[in-house]
C-alpha positions as CSV (number, residue, x, y, z in Angstrom):
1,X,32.6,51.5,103.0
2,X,36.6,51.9,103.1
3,X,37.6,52.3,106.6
4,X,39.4,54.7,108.7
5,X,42.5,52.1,108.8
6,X,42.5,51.2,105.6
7,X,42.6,54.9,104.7
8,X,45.6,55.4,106.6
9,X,47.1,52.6,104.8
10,X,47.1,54.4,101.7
11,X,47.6,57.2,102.9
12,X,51.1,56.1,103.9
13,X,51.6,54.5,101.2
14,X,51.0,57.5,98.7
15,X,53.2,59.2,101.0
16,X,55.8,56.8,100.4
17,X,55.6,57.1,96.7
18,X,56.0,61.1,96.9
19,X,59.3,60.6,99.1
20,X,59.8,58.2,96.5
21,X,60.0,60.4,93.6
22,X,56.6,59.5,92.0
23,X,54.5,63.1,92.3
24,X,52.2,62.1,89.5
25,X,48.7,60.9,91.3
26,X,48.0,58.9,88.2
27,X,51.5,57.9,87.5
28,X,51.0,56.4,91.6
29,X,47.7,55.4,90.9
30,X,49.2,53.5,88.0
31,X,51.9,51.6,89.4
32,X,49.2,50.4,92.7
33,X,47.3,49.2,90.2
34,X,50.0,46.9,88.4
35,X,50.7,45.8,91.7
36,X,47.2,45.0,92.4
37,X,46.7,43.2,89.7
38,X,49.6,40.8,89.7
39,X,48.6,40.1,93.2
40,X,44.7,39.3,91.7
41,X,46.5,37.1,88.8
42,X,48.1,35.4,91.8
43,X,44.9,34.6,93.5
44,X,42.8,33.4,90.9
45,X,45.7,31.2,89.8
46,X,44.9,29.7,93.5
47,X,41.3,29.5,93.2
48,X,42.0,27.1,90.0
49,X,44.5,25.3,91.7
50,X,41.9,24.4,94.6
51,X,39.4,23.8,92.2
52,X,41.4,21.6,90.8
53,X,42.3,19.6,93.4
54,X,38.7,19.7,94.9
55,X,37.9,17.7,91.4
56,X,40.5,15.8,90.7
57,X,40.7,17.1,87.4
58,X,44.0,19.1,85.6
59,X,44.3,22.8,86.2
60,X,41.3,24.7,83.7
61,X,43.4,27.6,81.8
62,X,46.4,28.1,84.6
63,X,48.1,31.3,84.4
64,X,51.2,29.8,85.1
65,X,53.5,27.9,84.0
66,X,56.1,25.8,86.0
67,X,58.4,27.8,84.3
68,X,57.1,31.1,85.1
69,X,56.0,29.9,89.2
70,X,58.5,32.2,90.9
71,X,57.2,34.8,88.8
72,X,54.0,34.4,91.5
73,X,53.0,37.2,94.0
74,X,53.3,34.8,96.8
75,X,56.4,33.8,95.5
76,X,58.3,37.0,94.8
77,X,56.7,38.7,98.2
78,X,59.6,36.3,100.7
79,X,62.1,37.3,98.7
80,X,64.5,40.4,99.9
81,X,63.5,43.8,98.6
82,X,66.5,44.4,96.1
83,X,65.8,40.6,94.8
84,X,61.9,41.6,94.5
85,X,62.6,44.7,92.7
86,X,64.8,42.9,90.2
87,X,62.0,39.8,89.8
88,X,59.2,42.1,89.1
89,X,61.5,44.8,87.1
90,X,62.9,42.3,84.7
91,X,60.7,39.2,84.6
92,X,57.3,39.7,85.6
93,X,56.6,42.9,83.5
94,X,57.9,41.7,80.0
95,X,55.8,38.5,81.1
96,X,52.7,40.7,81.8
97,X,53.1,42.3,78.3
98,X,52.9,39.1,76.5
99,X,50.4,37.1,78.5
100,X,47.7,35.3,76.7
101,X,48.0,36.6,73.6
102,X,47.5,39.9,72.3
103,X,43.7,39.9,72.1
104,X,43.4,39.1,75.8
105,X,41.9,40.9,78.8
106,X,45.1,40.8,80.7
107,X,47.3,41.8,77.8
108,X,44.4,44.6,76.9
109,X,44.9,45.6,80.4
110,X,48.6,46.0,80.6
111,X,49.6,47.2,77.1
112,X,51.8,49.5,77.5
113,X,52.7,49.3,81.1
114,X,55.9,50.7,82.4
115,X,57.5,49.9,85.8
116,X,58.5,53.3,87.8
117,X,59.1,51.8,90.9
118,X,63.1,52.3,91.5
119,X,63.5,51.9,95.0
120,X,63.8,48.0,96.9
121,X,62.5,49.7,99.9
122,X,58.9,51.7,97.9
123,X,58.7,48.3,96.4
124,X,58.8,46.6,99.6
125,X,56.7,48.5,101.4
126,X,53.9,48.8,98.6
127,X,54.0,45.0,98.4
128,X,53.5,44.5,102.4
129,X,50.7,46.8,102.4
130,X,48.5,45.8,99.8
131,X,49.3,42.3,100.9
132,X,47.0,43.2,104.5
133,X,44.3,43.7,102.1
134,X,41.7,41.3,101.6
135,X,41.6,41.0,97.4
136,X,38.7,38.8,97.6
137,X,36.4,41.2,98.8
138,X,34.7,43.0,96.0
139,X,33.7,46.1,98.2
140,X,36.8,46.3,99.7
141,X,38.7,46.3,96.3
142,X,35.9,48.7,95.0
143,X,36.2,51.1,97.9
144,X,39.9,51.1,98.1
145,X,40.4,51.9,94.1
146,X,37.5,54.9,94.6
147,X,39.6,56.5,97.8
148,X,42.7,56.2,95.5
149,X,40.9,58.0,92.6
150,X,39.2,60.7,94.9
151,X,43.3,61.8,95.5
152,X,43.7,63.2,92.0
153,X,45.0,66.4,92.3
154,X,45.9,66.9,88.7
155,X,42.3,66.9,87.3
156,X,40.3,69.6,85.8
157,X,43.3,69.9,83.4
158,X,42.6,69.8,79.6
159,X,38.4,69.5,80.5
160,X,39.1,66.3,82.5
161,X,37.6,66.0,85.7
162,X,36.5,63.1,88.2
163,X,32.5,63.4,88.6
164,X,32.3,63.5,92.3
165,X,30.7,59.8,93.6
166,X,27.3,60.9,94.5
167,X,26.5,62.8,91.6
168,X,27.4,59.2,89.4
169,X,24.9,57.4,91.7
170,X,22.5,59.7,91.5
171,X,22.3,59.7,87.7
172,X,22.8,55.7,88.0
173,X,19.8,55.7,90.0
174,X,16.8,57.6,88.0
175,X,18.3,55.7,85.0
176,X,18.0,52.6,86.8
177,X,19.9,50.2,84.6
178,X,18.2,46.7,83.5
179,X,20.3,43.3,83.2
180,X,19.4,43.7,79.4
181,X,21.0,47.1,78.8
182,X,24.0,47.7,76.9
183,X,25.2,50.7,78.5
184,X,28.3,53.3,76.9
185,X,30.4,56.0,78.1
186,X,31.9,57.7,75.4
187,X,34.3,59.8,77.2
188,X,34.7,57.0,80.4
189,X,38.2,58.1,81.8
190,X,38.4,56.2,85.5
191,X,35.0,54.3,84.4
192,X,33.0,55.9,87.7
193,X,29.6,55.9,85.6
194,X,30.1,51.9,84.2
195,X,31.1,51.0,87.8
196,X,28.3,52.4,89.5
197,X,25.6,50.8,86.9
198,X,27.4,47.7,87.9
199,X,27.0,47.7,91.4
200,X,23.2,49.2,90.8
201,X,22.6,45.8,88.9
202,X,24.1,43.7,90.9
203,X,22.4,45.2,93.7
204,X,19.0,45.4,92.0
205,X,18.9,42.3,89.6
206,X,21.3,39.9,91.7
207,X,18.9,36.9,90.9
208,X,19.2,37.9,87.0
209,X,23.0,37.8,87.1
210,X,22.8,33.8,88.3
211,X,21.3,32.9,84.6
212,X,24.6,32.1,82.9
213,X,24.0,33.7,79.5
214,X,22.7,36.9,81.6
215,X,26.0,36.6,83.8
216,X,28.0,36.1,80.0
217,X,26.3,39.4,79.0
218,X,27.5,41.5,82.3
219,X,31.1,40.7,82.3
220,X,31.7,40.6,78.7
221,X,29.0,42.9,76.3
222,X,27.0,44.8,79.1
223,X,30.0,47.6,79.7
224,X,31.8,50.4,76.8
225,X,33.7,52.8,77.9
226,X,35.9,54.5,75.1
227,X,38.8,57.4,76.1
228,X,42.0,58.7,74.1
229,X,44.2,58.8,77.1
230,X,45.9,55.3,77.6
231,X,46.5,56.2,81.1
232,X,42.9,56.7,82.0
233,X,42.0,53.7,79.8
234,X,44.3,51.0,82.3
235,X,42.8,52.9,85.4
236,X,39.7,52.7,83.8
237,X,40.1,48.6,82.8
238,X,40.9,48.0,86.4
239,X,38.4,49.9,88.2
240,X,36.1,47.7,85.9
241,X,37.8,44.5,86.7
242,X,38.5,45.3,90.5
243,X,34.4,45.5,90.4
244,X,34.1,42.1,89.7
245,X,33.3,42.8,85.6
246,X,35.8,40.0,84.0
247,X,35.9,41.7,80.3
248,X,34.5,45.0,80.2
249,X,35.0,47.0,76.5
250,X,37.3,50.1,77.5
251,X,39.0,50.7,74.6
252,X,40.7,54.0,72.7
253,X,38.8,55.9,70.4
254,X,38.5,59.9,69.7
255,X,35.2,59.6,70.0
256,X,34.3,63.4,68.8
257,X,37.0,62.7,65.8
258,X,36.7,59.0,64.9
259,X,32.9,58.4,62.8
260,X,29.9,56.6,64.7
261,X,28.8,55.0,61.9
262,X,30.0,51.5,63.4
263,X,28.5,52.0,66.8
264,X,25.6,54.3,65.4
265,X,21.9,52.5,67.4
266,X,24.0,50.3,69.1
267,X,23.8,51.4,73.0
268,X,20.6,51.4,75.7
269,X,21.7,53.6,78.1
270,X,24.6,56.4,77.6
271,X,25.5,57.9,81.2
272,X,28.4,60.3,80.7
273,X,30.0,63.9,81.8
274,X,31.8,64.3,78.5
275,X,34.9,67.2,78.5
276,X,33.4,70.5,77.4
277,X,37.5,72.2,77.5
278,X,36.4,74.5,74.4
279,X,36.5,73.7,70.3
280,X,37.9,71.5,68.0
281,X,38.5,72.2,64.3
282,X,35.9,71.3,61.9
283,X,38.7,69.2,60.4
284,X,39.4,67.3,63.3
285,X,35.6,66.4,63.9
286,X,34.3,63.5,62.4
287,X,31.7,64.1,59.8
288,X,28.4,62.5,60.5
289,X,28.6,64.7,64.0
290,X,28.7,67.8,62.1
291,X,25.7,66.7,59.7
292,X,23.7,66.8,63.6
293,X,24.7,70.1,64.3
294,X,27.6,72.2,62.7
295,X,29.6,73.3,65.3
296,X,32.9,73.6,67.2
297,X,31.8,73.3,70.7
298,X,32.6,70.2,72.0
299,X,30.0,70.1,74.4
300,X,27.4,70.0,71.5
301,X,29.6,67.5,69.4
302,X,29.2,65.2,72.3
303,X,25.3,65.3,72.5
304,X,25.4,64.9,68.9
305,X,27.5,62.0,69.3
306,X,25.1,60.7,72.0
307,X,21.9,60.6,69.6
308,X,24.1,58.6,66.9
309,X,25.3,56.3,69.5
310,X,21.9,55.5,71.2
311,X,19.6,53.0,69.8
312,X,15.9,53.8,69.6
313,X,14.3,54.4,72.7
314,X,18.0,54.5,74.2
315,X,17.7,56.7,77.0
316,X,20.7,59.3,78.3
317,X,21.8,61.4,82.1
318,X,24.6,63.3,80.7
319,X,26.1,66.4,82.5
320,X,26.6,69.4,80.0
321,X,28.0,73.5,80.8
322,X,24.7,75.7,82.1
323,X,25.9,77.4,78.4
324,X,24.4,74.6,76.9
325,X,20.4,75.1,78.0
326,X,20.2,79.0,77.0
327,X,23.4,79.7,74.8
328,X,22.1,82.1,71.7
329,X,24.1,80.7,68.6
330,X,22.3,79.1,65.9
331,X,24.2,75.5,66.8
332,X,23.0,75.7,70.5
333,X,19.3,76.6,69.0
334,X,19.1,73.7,66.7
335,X,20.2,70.8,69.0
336,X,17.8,72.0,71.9
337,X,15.3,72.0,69.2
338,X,15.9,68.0,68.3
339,X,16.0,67.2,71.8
340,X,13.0,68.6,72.2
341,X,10.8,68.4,69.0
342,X,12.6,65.3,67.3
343,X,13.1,63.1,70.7
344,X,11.8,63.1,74.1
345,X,13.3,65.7,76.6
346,X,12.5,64.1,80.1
347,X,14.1,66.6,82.2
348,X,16.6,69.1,83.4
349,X,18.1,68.8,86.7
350,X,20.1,72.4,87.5
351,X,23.8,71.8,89.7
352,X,24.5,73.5,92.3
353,X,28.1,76.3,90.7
354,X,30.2,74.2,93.3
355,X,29.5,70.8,92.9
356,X,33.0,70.2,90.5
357,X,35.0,72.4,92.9
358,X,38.4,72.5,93.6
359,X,38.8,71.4,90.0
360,X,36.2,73.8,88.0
361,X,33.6,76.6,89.3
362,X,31.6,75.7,86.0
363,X,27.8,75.9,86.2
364,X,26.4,72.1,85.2
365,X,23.5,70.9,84.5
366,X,22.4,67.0,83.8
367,X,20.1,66.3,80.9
368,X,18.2,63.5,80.9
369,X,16.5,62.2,77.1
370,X,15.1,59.2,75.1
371,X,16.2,58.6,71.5
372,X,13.0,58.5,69.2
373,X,12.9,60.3,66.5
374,X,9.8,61.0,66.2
375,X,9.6,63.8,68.8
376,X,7.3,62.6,72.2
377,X,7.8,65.1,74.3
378,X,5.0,66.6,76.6
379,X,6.3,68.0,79.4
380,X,10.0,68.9,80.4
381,X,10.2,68.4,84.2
382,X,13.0,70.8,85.7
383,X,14.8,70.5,88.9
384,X,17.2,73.1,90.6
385,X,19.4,71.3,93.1
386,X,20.4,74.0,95.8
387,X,22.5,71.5,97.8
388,X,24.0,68.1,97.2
389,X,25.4,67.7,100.7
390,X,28.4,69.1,100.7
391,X,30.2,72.6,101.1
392,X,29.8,74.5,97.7
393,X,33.4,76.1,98.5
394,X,36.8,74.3,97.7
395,X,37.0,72.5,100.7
396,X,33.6,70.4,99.8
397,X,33.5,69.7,103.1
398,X,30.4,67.2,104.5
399,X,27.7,69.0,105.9
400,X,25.7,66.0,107.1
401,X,26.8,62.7,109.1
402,X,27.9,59.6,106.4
403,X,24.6,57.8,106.7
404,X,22.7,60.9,105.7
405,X,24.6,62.2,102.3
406,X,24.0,60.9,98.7
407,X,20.7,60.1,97.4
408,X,20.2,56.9,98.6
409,X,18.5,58.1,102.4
410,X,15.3,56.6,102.8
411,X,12.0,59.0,102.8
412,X,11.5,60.3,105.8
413,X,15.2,60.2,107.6
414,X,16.1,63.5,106.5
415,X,14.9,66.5,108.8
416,X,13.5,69.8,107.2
417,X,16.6,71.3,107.9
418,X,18.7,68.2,106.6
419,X,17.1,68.0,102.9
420,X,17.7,72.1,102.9
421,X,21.6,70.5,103.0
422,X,21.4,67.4,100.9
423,X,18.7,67.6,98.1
424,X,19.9,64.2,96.1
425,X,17.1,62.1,97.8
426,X,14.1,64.4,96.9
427,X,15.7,64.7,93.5
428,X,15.2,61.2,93.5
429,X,11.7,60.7,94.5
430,X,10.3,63.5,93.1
431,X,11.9,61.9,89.4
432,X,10.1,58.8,89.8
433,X,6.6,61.1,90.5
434,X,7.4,63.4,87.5
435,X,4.2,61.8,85.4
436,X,1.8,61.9,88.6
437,X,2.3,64.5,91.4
438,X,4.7,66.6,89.9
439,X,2.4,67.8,86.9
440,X,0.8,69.8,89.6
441,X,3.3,71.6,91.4
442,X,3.9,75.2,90.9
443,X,6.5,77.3,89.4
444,X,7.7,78.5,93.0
445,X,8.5,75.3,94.0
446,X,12.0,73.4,94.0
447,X,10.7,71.2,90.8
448,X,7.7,71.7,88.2
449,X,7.3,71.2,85.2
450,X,7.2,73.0,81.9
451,X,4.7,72.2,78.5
452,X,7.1,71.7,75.1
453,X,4.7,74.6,74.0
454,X,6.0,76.6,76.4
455,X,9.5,75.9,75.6
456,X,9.1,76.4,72.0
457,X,7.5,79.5,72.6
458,X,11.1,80.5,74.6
459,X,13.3,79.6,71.6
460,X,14.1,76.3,73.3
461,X,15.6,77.9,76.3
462,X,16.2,75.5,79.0
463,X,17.5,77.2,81.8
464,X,15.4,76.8,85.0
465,X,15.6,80.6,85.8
466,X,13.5,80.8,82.6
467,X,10.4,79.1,84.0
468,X,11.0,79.5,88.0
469,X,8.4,82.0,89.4
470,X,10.0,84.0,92.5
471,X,7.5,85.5,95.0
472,X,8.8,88.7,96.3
473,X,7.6,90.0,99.7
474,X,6.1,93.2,99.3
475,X,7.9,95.6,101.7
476,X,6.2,98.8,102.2
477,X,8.4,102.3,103.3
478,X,7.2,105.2,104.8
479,X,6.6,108.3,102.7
480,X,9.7,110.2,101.9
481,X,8.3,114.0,103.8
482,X,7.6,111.5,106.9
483,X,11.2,110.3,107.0
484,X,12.3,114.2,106.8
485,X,10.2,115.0,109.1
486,X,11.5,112.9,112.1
487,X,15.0,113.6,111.2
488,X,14.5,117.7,111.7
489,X,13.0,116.6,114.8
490,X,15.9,114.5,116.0
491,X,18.5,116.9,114.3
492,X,16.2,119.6,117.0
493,X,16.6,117.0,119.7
494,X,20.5,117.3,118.9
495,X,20.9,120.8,118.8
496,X,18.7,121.4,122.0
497,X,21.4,118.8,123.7
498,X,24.2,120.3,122.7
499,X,23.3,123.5,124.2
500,X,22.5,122.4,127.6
501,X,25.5,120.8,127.7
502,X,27.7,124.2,126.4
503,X,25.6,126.2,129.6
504,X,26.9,122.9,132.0
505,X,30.5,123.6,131.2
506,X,30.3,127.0,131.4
C-alpha cells in the first residue's frame, strides 16, 4: 500500500508539472513514466553487471554500450540541471527510440515518445524525487503507478473511463485466473484488468510461476491488451512492465473495426469494461461482428466481439450500460438470447448508479458468461450491489476504515452495519455458493437466482428489478368519516377557545 509520504511526493511533483506548464494528467503521467523507465533500464543494466561480476563471465545482453554509458540514469542524475535537460533531450530519447531493434519490448514501449519537459529545474526536481524511490520494489512501483492513474481528471471523455480499483479486483477475483489462462482485454487502456490478474496469480499460483516454461508463459503469452489510443497503450505497457510482467502483448488495434478472424477462439478469460460512448457506422464496424448481431451500439459490438474472441469454454466478467439487460430493440433481444440459449449465462451482478462517478452517472452492470455454444445454461444467479464501500456521490468518499473496503475482508470482520456499506465481500462469497446455497434463497433477498425458463418466458430481460420480489408493509388508515369526525371536533375545540378568549379581553 502506497504511503502517506510517498503520496505527498507525487503530489508535489504533479504540482510541479502544472506550474510547469504540463496541465495534461496523461501528458504528466506520460513524461513520469519515461522517466521511470530510463531509471529501470539503468537498474537492470546493474543487476547484469553484478551478475556478471559475481560469475566471472562477460555482461549477458548489456543495455549499454561504452559509448552510450553517460547516457546512464546514474550518470546523467550528478550532472547540473540545464546539462541534464540537454543529455536526456538530445541523446537519451533518440537512443530510446532506436534501442534494440524495432521488434523489441523497449522500443515497443517507447515508440513514439516525445520529451515535454522544458524546464532544467521540473527536470531536476522530477529526477531527485523518483530517485528516493525504491524501483526494486514491485509493490511499491505497482502502488505508485495506480495513485498516479487514480489522478486522471480528463477521463470519462469520448466513453473512456478508469474502472475504479476494487471493482477490477473484484471481477479478478470470482474469475479467479489459472497460470494456464491466456487472458485479453480488448479495450485495455491503463491495463487495470491485466494487472490485477497478475498480481491474483502471482499471489495465488506463486509456486506455478517458479516452473520456467510457466514463468516464460506469464511474462511473454499470458497478457493482451489491445487499445487505439497510443497514449493509453505506453501507460498501459508500463503499468504492465512496472508489475513485474517482462513482455506483455499491448498493442493497437480497433478492435470493434479491425476483423477477429485472427484472434477468433484464441483467449481463456476476457475481463474488460469496454467504451459504450454511443454508435459507430455499419461501415466502420468490422464484418464478422455484425454477422453476431447487426447493430450500431457499441456496447453490443463489444460482447459480440467477446464470443468471437473467447475460445470454448472461455469464460468473461465484463461491465456493460444497465441498457444492455432490458433494452427493447431487436439487436439487444437477440444477443441476450445467445448468451443465454446458445452459451452459459452464469450471472448478473447489478452496480450501484454511482460507482463510475465523478466521471459518468451511468447505470452498470457486470456480466459474467462461458463460451459454449451449445447453450448450458440452468440458472442465472443475479446480484444487486447496493454499496461498494464508498460514497455514491462525486466525492466517492470512503465510508469504511482501509482494512475494511474492497472484497477481499475476510468472513466474519465486517459488522451488520459494515456489509450494509461495503457489499464486495458477500458478492464474493455468495459467487462461489451460487450452485449450492444460493439456489434456495428467495426473491427478497440481496441475491437469488432465476431458471433460463423464466428468463425466456421475460423476453430475455435481465434486469434484476425483473425478478426481485419487494415486500411492502401493509399500513392500515383509519376510515375517511373517522378522520372528519375528529377534525369538527377539534375545529369545535378551536372555536370554543377563541371565544373565551374574545370575553377575556373584553
Amino acid at each position: 500500500m502506497i504511503t502517506g509520504e510517498l503520496k505527498s511526493k507525487i503530489d508535489r511533483l504533479w504540482d510541479a508539472f502544472w506550474s510547469g506548464g504540463i496541465s495534461n494528467p496523461l501528458e504528466v503521467i506520460e513524461q513520469i513514466t519515461y522517466l521511470m523507465f530510463i531509471r529501470r533500464l539503468d537498474i537492470l543494466e546493474q543487476a547484469k553487471r553484478n551478475k556478471a561480476n559475481r560469475t566471472g563471465r562477460p555482461i549477458e545482453k548489456p543495455i549499454y554500450t561504452d559509448e552510450t554509458q553517460d547516457l546512464r540514469w546514474s550518470v546523467f542524475i550528478n550532472e547540473s540541471p540545464e546539462t541534464m535537460l540537454a543529455r536526456v533531450r538530445d541523446d537519451v530519447f533518440p537512443w530510446l527510440r532506436t534501442l534494440g531493434g524495432e521488434d523489441s519490448t523497449y522500443a515497443h514501449h517507447m515508440k513514439d515518445a516525445r520529451f515535454t519537459i522544458t524546464t532544467s529545474n521540473l527536470l531536476a526536481r522530477a529526477v531527485d524525487i523518483l530517485n528516493g524511490i525504491d524501483m526494486g520494489d514491485k509493490d511499491t512501483k505497482g502502488d505508485l503507478y495506480e495513485y498516479m492513474l487514480s489522478k486522471i481528471a480528463t477521463a470519462g471523455q469520448n466513453g473512456q473511463f478508469r474502472t475504479p480499483r476494487h471493482i477490477i479486483q473484484l471481477m479478478v477475483e470470482m474469475m479467479a485466473p489459472q497460470p494456464g489462462d491466456e487472458i485479453c482485454d480488448p479495450a485495455c487502456g491503463t491495463a487495470g484488468f491485466l494487472v490485477a490478474s497478475a498480481e491474483y496469480v502471482e499471489r495465488t499460483h506463486r509456486e506455478a510461476l517458479f516452473e520456467p516454461t510457466q514463468r516464460q508463459h506469464f511474462n511473454e503469452s499470458m497478457f493482451h491488451g489491445f487499445d487505439f489510443d497510443s497514449t493509453m497503450l505506453r501507460i498501459g505497457s508500463m503499468n504492465m512492465l512496472l508489475h513485474s510482467v517482462e513482455s506483455p502483448d499491448i498493442r493497437y488495434r480497433d478492435s470493434l473495426a479491425q476483423s477477429a478472424a485472427g484472434e477468433a477462439d484464441r483467449y481463456s478469460l476476457i475481463l474488460a469494461n469496454p467504451p459504450f460512448a454511443g454508435s459507430l457506422d455499419y461501415d466502420a464496424t468490422a464484418a464478422d461482428l455484425q454477422k453476431v448481431v447487426k447493430t450500431k451500439k457499441t456496447e453490443l459490438l463489444f460482447l459480440a466481439l467477446f464470443l468471437r474472441l473467447l475460445k470454448p469454454g472461455g469464460r468473461a466478467a465484463v461491465i456493460v450500460p444497465d441498457g444492455v439487460l432490458f433494452g427493447s430493440t431487436k439487436a439487444h433481444k437477440e444477443l441476450r438470447k445467445l448468451l443465454v440459449e446458445g452459451h452459459k449465462l452464469d450471472a448478473v451482478v447489478k452496480l450501484p448508479g454511482g460507482v463510475f462517478k465523478p466521471y459518468a452517472g451511468v447505470s452498470t452492470a457486470i456480466l459474467f458468461f462461458t463460451k459454449t455454444n451449445s447453450g448450458g445454461t440452468d440458472n442465472v444467479w443475479f446480484y444487486e450491489v447496493t454499496a461498494d464501500g464508498w460514497s455514491l456521490d462525486d466525492k466517492r468518499a470512503p465510508l469504511l476504515p482501509e482494512d475494511k473496503l474492497g472484497p477481499l475482508v475476510g468472513d466474519g470482520e465486517l459488522s451488520k452495519d459494515e456489509r450494509a456499506k461495503n457489499n464486495l465481500p458477500d458478492v464474493l462469497a455468495r459467487w462461489r455458493r451460487r450452485n449450492g446455497g444460493e439456489q434456495a434463497r428467495t426473491r427478497t433477498e440481496q441475491s437469488f437466482c432465476v431458471p433460463r425458463e423464466e428468463i425466456a418466458a421475460q423476453d430475455y430481460d435481465l434486469s434484476v428489478n425483473r425478478y426481485k420480489e419487494i415486500i411492502h408493509e401493509e399500513v392500515k388508515h383509519r376510515a375517511p368519516m373517522e378522520i372528519m369526525d375528529e377534525l369538527a371536533r377539534i375545529e369545535a375545540e378551536i372555536q370554543q377557545g377563541v371565544s373565551e378568549l374574545k370575553g377575556m379581553l373584553a
